[in-house]
Residue frames relative to the residue before (quaternion, step in Angstrom):
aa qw qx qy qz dx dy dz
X 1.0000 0.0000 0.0000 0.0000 0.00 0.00 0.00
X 0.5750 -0.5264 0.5380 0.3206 3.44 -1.17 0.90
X 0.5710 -0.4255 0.5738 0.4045 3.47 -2.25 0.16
X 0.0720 -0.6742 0.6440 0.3543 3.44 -1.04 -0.55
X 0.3002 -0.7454 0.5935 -0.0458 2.78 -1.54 1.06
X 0.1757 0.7665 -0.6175 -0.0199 3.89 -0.77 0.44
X 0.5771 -0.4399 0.5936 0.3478 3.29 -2.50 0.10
X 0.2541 -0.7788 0.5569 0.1368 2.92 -1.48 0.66
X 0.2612 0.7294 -0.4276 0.4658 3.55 1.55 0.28
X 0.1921 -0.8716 0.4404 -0.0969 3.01 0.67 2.20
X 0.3318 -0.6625 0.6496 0.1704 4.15 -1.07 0.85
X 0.0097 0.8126 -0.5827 0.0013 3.70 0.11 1.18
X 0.8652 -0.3119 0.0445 0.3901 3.40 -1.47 0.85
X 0.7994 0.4960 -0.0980 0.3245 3.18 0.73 -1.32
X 0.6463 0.5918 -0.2121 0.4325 2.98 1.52 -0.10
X 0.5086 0.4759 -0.2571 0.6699 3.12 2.19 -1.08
X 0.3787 0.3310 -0.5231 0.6880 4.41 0.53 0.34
X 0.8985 0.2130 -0.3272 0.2009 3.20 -1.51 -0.65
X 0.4044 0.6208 -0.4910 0.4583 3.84 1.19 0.12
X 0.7537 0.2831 -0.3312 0.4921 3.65 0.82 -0.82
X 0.4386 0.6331 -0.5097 0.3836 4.48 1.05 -0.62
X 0.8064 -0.2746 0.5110 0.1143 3.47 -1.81 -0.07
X 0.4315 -0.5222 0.6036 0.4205 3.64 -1.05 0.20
X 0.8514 0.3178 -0.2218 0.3534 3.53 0.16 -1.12
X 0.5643 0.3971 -0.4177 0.5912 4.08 1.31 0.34
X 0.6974 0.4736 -0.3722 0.3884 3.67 0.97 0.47
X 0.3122 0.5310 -0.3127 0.7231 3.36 1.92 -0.05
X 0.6700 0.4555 -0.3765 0.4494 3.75 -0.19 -1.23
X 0.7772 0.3064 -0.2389 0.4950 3.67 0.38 -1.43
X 0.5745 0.4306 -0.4843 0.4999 3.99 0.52 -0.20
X 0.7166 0.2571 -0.4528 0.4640 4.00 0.06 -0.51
X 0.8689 0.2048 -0.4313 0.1308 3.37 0.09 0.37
X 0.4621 0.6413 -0.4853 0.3737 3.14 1.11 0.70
X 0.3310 0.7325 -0.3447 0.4848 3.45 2.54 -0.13
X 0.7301 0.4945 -0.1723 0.4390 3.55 0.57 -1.62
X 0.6345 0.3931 -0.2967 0.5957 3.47 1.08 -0.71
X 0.5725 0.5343 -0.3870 0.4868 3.90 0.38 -0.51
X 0.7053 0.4317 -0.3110 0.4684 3.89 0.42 -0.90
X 0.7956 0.4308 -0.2157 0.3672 3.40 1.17 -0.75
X 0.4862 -0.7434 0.3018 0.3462 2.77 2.19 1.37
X 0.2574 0.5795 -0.6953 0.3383 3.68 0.50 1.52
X 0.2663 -0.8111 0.4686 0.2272 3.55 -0.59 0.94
X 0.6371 0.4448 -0.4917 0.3930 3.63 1.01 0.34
X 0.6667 0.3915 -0.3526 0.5271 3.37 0.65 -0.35
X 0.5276 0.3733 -0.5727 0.5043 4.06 0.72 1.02
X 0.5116 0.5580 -0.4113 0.5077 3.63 1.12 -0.53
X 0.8267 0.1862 -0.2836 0.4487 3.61 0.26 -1.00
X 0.5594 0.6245 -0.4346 0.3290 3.82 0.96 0.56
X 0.4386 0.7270 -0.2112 0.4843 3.07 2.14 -0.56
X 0.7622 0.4058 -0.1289 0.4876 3.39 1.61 -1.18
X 0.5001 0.7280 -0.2675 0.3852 2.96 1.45 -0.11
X 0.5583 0.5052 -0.0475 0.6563 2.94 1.57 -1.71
X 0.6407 0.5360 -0.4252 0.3484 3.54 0.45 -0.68
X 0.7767 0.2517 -0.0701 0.5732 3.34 0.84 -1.82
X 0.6796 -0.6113 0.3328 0.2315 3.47 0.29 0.59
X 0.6185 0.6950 -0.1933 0.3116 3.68 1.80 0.26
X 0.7251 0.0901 -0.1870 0.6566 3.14 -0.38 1.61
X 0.8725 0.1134 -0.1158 0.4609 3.45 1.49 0.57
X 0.4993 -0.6326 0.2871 0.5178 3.72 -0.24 0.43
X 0.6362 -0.5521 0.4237 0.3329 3.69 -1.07 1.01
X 0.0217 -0.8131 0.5478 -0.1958 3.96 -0.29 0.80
X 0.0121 0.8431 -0.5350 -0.0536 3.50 0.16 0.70
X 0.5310 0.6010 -0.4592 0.3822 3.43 1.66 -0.07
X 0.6376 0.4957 -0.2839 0.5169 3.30 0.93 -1.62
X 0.3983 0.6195 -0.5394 0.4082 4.39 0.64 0.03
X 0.6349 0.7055 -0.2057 0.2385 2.67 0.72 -1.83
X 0.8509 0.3747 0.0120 0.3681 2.86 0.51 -1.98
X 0.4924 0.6221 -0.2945 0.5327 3.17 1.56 -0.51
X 0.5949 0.6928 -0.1676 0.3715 3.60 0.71 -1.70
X 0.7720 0.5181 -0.0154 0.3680 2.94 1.08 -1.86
X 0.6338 0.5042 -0.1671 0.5622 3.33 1.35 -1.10
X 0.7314 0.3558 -0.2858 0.5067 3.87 1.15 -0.40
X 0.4790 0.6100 -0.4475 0.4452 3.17 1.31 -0.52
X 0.9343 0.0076 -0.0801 0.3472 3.91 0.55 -0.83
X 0.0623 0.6673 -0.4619 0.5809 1.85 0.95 2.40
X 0.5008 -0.7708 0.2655 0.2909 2.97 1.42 -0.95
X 0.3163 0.7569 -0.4033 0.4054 2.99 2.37 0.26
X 0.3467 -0.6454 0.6234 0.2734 3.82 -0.77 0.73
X 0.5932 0.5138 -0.4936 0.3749 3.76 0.59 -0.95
X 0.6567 0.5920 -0.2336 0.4046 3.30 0.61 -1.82
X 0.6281 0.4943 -0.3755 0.4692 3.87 0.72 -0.88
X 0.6436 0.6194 -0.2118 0.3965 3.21 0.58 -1.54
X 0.7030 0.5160 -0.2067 0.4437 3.80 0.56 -1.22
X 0.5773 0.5412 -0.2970 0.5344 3.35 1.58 -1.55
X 0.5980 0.5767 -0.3832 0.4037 3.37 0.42 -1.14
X 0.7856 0.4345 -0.2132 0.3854 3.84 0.18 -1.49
X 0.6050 0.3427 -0.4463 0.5633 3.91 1.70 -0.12
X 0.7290 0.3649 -0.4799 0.3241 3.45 0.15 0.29
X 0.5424 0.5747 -0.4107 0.4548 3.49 1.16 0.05
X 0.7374 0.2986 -0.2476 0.5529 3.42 1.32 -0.87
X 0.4494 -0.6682 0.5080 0.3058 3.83 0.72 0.08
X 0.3449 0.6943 -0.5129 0.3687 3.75 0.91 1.01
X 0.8840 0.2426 -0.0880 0.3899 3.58 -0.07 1.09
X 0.7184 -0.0049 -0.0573 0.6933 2.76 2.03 -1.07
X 0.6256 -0.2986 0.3841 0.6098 3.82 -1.17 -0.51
X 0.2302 -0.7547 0.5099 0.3427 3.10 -1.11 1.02
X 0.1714 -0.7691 0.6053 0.1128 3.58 -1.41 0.86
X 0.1034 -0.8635 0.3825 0.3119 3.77 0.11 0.54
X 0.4449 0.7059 -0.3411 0.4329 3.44 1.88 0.51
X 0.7167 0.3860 -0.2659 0.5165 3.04 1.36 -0.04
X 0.3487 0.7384 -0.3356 0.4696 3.00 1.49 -0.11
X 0.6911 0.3418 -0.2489 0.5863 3.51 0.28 -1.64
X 0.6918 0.3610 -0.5767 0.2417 3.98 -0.40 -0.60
X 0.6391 0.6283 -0.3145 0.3129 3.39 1.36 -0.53
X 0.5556 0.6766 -0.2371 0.4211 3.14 1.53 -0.94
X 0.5468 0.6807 -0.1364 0.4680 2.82 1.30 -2.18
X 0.7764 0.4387 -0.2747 0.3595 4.11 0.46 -0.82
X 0.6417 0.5119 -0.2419 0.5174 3.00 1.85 -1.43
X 0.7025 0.4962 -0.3892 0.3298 3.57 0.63 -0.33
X 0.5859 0.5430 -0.4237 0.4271 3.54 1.38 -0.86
X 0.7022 0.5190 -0.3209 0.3669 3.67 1.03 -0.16
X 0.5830 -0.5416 0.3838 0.4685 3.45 1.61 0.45
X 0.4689 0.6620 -0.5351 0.2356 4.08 0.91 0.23
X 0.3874 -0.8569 0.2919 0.1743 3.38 -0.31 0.86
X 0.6386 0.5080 -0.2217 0.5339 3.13 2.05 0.14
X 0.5998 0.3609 -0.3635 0.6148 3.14 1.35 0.33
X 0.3824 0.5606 -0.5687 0.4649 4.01 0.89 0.03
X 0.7022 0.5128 -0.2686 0.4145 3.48 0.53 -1.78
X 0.6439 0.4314 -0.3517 0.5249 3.89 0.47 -1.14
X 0.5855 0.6457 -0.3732 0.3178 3.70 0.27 -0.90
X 0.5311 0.4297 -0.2179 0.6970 3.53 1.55 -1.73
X 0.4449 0.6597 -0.4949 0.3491 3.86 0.15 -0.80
X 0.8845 0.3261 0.0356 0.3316 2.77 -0.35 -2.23
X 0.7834 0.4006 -0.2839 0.3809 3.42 0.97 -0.28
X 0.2276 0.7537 -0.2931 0.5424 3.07 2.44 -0.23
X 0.9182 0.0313 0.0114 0.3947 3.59 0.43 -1.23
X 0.6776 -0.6456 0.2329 0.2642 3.36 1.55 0.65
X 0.4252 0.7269 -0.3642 0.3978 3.08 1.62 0.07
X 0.9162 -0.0404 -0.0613 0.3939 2.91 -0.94 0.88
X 0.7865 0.1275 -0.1378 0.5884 3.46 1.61 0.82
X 0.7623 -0.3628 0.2771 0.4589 3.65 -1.16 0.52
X 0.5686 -0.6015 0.5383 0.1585 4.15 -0.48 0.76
X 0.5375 0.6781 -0.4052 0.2951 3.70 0.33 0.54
X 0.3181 -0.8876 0.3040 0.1360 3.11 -0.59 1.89
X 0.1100 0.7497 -0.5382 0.3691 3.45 2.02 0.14
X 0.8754 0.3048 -0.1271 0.3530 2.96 -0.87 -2.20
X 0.5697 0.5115 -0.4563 0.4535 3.73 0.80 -0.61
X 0.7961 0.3269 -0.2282 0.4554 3.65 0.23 -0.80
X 0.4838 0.5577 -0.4448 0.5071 4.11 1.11 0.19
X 0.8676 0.3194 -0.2557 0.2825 3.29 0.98 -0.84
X 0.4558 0.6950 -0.2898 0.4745 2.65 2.03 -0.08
X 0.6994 0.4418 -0.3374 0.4492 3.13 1.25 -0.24
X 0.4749 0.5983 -0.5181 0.3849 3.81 1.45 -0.67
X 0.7969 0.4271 -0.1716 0.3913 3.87 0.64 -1.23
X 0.6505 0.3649 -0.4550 0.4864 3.66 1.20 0.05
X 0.4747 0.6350 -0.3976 0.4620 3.82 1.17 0.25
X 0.6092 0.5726 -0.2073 0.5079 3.20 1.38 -1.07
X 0.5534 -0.6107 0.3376 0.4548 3.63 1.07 -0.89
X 0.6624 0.5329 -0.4502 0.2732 3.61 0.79 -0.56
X 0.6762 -0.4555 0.5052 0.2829 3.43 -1.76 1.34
X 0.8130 0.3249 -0.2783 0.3949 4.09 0.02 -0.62
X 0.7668 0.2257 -0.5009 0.3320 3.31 0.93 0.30
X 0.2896 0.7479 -0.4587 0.3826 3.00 1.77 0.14
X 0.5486 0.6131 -0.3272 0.4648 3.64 1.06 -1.05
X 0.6982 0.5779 -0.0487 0.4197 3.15 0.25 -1.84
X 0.6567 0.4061 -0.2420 0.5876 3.63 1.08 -0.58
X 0.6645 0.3919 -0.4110 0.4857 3.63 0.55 -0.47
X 0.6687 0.5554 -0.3967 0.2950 3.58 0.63 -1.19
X 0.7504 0.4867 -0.2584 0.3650 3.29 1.53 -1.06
X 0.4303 0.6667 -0.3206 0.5173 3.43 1.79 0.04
X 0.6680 0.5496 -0.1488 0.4792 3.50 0.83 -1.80
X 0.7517 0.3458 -0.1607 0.5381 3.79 1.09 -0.74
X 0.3428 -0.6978 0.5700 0.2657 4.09 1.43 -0.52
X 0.3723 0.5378 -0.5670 0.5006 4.07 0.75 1.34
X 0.9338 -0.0671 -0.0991 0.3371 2.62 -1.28 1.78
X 0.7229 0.1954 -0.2073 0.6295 3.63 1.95 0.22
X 0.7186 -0.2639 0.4718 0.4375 3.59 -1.23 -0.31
X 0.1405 -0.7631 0.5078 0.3742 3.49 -0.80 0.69
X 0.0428 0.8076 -0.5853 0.0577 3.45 -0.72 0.57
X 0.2215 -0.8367 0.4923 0.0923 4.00 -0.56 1.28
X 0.5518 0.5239 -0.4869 0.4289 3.53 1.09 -0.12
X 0.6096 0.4319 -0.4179 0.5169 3.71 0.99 -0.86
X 0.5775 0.5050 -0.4632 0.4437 4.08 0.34 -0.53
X 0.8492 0.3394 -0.3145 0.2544 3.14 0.12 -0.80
X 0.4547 0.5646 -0.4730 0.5008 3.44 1.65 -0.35
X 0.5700 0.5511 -0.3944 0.4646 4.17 0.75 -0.71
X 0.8226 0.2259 -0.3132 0.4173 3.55 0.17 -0.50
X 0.6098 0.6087 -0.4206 0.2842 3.38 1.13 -0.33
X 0.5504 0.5609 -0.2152 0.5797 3.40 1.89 -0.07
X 0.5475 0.3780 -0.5394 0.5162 3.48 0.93 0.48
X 0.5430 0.7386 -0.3199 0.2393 2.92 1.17 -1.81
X 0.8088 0.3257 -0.2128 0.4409 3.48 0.91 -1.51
X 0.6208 0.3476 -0.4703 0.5222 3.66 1.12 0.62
X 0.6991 -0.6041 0.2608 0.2799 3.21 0.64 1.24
X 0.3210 0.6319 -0.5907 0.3856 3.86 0.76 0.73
X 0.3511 -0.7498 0.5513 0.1031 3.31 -0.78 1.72
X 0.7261 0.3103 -0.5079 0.3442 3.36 0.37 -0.19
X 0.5908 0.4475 -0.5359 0.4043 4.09 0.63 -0.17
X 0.2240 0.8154 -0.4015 0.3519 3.38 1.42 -0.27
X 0.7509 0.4783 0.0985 0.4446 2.85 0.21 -2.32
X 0.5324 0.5114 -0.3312 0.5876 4.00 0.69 -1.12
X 0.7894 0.4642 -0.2626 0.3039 3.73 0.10 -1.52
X 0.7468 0.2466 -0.3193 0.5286 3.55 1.07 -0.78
X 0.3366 0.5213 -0.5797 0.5281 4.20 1.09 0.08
X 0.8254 0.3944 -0.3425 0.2140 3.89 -0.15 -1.01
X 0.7142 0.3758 -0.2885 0.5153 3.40 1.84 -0.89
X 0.4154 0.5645 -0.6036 0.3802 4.09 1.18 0.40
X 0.8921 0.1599 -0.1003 0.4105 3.41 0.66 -1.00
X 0.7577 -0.5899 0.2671 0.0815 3.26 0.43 1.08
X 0.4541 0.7381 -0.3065 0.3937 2.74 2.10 0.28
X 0.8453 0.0147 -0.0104 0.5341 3.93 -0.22 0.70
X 0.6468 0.4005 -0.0498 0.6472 3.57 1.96 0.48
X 0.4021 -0.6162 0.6060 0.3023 3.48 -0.37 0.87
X 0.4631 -0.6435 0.5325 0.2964 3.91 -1.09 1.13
X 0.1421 0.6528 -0.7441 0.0045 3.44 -1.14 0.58
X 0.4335 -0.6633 0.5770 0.1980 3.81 -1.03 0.84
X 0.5781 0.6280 -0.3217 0.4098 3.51 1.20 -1.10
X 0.7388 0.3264 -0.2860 0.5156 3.93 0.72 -1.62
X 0.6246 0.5962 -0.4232 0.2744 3.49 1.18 -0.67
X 0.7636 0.4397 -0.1983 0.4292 3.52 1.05 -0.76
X 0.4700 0.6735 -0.3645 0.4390 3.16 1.76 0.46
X 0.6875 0.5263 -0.1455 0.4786 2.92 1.35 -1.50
X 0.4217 0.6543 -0.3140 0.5436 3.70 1.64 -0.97
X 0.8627 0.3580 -0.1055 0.3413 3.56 -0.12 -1.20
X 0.5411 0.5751 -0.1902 0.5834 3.57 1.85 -0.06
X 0.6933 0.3007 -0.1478 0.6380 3.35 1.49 -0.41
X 0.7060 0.3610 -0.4187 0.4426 3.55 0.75 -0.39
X 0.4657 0.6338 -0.3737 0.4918 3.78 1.41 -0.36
X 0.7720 0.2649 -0.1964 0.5434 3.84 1.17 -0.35
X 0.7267 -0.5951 0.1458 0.3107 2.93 1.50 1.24
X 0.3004 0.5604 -0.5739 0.5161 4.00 1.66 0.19
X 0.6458 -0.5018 0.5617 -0.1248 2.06 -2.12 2.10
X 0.5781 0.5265 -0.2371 0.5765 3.78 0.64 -1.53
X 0.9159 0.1453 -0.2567 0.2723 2.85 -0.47 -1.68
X 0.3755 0.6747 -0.4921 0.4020 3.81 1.34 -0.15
X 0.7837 0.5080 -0.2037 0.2937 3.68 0.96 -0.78
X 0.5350 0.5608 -0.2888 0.5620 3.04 2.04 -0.77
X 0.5568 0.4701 -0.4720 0.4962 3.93 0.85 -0.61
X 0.7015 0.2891 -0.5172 0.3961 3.83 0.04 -0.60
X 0.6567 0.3311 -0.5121 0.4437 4.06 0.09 -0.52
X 0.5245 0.4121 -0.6628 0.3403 4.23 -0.12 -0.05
X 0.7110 0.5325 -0.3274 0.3220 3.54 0.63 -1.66
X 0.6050 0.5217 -0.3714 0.4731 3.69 1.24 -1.05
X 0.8114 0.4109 -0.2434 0.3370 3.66 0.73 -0.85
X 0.4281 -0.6742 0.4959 0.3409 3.42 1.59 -0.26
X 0.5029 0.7096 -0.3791 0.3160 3.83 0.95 1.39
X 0.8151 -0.1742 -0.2162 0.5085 3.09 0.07 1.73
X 0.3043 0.7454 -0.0481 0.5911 2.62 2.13 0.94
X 0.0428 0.7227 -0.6242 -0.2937 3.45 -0.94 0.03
X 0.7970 -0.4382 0.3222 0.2624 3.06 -1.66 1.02
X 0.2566 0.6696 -0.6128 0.3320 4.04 0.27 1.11
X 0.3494 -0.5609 0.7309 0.1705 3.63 -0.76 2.02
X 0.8170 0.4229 -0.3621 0.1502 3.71 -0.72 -1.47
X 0.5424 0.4798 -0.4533 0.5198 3.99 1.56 -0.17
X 0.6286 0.5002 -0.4114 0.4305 3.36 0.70 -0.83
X 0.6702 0.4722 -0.3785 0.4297 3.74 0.47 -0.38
X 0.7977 0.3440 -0.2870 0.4037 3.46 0.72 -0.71
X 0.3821 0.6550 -0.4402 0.4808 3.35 1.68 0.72
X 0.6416 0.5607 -0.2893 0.4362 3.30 1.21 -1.55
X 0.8101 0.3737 -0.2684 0.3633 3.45 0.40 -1.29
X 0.1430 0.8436 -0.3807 0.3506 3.61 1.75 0.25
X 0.8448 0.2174 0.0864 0.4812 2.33 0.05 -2.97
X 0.7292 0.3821 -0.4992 0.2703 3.34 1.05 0.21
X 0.1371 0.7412 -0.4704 0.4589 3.41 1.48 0.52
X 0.7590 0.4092 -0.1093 0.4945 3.83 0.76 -0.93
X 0.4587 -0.5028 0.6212 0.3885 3.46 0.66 -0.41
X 0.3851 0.6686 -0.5970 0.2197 3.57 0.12 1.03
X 0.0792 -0.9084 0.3675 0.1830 3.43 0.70 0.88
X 0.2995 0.7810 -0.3608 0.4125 3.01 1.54 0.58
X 0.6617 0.5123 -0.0917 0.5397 2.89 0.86 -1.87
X 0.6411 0.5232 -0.3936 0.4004 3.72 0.51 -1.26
X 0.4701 0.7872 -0.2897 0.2746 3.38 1.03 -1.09
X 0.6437 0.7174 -0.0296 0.2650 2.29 0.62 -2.66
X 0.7602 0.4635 -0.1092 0.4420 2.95 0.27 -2.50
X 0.6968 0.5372 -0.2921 0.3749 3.62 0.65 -1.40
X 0.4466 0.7412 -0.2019 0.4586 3.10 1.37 -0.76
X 0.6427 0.4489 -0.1671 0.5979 3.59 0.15 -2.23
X 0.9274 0.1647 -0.1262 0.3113 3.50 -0.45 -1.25
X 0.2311 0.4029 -0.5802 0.6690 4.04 1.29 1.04
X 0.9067 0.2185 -0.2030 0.2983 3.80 -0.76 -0.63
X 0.4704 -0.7688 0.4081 0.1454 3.13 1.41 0.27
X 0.4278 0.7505 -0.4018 0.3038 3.46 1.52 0.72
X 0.7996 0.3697 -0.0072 0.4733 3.29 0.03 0.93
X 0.7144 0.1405 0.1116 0.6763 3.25 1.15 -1.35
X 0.5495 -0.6479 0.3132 0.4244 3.65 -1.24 0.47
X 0.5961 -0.5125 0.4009 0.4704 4.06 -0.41 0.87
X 0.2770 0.6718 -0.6733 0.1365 3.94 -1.31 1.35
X 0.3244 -0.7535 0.4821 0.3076 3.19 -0.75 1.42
X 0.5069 0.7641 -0.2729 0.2913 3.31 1.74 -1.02
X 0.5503 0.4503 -0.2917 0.6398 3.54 0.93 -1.10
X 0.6489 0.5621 -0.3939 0.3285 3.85 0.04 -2.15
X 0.7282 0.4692 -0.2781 0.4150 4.06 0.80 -1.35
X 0.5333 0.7139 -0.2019 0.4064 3.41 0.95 -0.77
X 0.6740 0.4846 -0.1082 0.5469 3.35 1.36 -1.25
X 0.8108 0.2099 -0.2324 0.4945 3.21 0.68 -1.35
X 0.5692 0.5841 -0.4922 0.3042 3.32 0.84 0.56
X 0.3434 0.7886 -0.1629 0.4834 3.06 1.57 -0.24
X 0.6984 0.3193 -0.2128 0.6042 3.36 0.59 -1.68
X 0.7262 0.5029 -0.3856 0.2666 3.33 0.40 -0.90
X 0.3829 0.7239 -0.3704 0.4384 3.70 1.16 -0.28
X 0.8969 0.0888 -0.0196 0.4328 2.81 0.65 -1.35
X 0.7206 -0.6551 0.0066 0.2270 2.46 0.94 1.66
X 0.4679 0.6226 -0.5287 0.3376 3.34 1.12 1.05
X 0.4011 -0.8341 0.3575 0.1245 3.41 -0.67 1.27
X 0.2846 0.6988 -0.4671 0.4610 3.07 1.92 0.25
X 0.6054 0.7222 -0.0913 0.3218 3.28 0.96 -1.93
X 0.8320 0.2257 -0.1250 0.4911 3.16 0.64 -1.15
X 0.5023 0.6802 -0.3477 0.4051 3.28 1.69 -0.12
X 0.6879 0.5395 -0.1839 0.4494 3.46 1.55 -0.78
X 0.4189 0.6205 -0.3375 0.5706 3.31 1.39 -1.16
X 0.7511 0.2548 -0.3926 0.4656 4.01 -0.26 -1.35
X 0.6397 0.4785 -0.5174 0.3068 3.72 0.10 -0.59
X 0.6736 0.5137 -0.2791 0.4522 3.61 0.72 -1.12
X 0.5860 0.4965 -0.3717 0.5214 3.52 0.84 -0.59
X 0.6078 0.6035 -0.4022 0.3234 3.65 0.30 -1.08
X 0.6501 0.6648 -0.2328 0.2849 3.48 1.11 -1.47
């Protein structure tokens, strides 16, 4: 499984109100959170920064973010630090520098911000903008899954589940993701029923596995959209019904599940299920192959050859 990673370029109260207001009570609410910004109130430059950021109650500006961001940031707003931190990491506004990033990150976290703890593990997770070192990646990953957030909670199992910068040890991983899992982060989601199909750090049960499967693919995971068609193909905790298991496949392959593409190319070369087309059958495994499964593209030449 992949790190996860997110933006912190935070939608703050007022903004989720003004998605439902008017053109002209969103102007109303941008000049005055302007008027209060000039008068060097440093939350309402923090929440003018966002304003400019997402484009609301004003034209989208990632310069004027900037500047807004900046003025609250040293001020001493952690949010504001934090946010500053994520345009220079993403190069939104300015050159992107990911050394400057961290000093920014580096302020919001000494203040207990829980999205820059999390970037902090981020960034040192992947060397950016500093020396690789999975200690500090996994200390901070822990300051911000203590705090509560679902991604580093993620991010803490993965680094358990792999033995970076701790002991490997899956029973502690899995208690880490099973706490994103229950604030609804599809991929630990996903990890949880991959871990009880196969039995990995968990006695196998097909039942929690397809529970967990169906909790992430309902939020739209690809993977786990793909593991429901092979339970349904295999008849696992389940009864044995090819035709859900297809309309799972074409789900995940709706996504780029070159898995799934596989799959399909598969079903309809063998004619399982559906009436036998190499035409469709090529289509698929071209498909997978794209994305880059070499199974995929291995089939496609054979079928082509014919």
């Amino acid at each position: 499984m992949a790190l996860f990673k997110t933006s912190f370029i935070r939608k703050i109260a007022i903004l989720s109100v003004s998605a439902m207001l008017s053109v002209s009570a969103m102007a109303l609410d941008f000049n005055q959170t302007q008027r209060s910004a000039s008068q060097g109130d440093a939350d309402a430059q923090h929440d003018l920064g966002v304003m400019y950021f997402n484009g609301r109650g004003v034209h989208q500006d990632y310069d004027k973010a900037i500047e807004w961001f900046r003025k609250s940031a040293n001020q001493g707003l952690a949010t504001a630090q934090s946010n500053l931190g994520d345009m220079y990491h993403e190069g939104k506004g300015v050159r992107q520098d990911d050394a400057i990033a961290m000093k920014w990150f580096r302020k919001a976290a000494s203040q207990g911000n829980t999205d820059a703890q999390f970037f902090l593990g981020y960034m040192y997770h992947e060397g950016k903008g500093v020396h690789q070192d999975y200690d500090k990646a996994t200390e901070w990953f822990q300051k911000a899954a203590n705090q509560g957030s679902a991604a580093a909670q993620n991010n803490l199992g993965y680094m358990y589940h792999k033995g970076k910068g701790v002991r490997r040890d899956d029973a502690v991983a899995m208690e880490w993701f099973r706490k994103a899992a229950d604030q609804g982060l599809a991929g630990s989601q996903f990890f949880l029923g991959d871990a009880y199909y196969s039995g990995k750090g968990v006695y196998q049960d097909y039942d929690k596995a397809m529970e967990w499967y169906l909790k992430a693919a309902n939020q739209g995971d690809a993977e786990a959209m793909f593991f429901l068609g092979i339970m349904y193909n295999n008849g696992e905790s389940v009864r044995r019904d090819d035709a859900i298991a297809k309309e799972w496949y074409l789900k995940a392959a709706d996504q780029d599940s070159s898995n799934a593409q596989l799959i399909l190319g598969h079903i309809y070369h063998e004619g399982e299920g559906v009436r036998q087309d190499d035409a469709i059958a090529k289509e698929w495994y071209s498909k997978s192959c794209d994305n880059g499964n070499q199974i995929g593209c291995n089939s496609y030449r054979i079928l082509n050859q014919r």
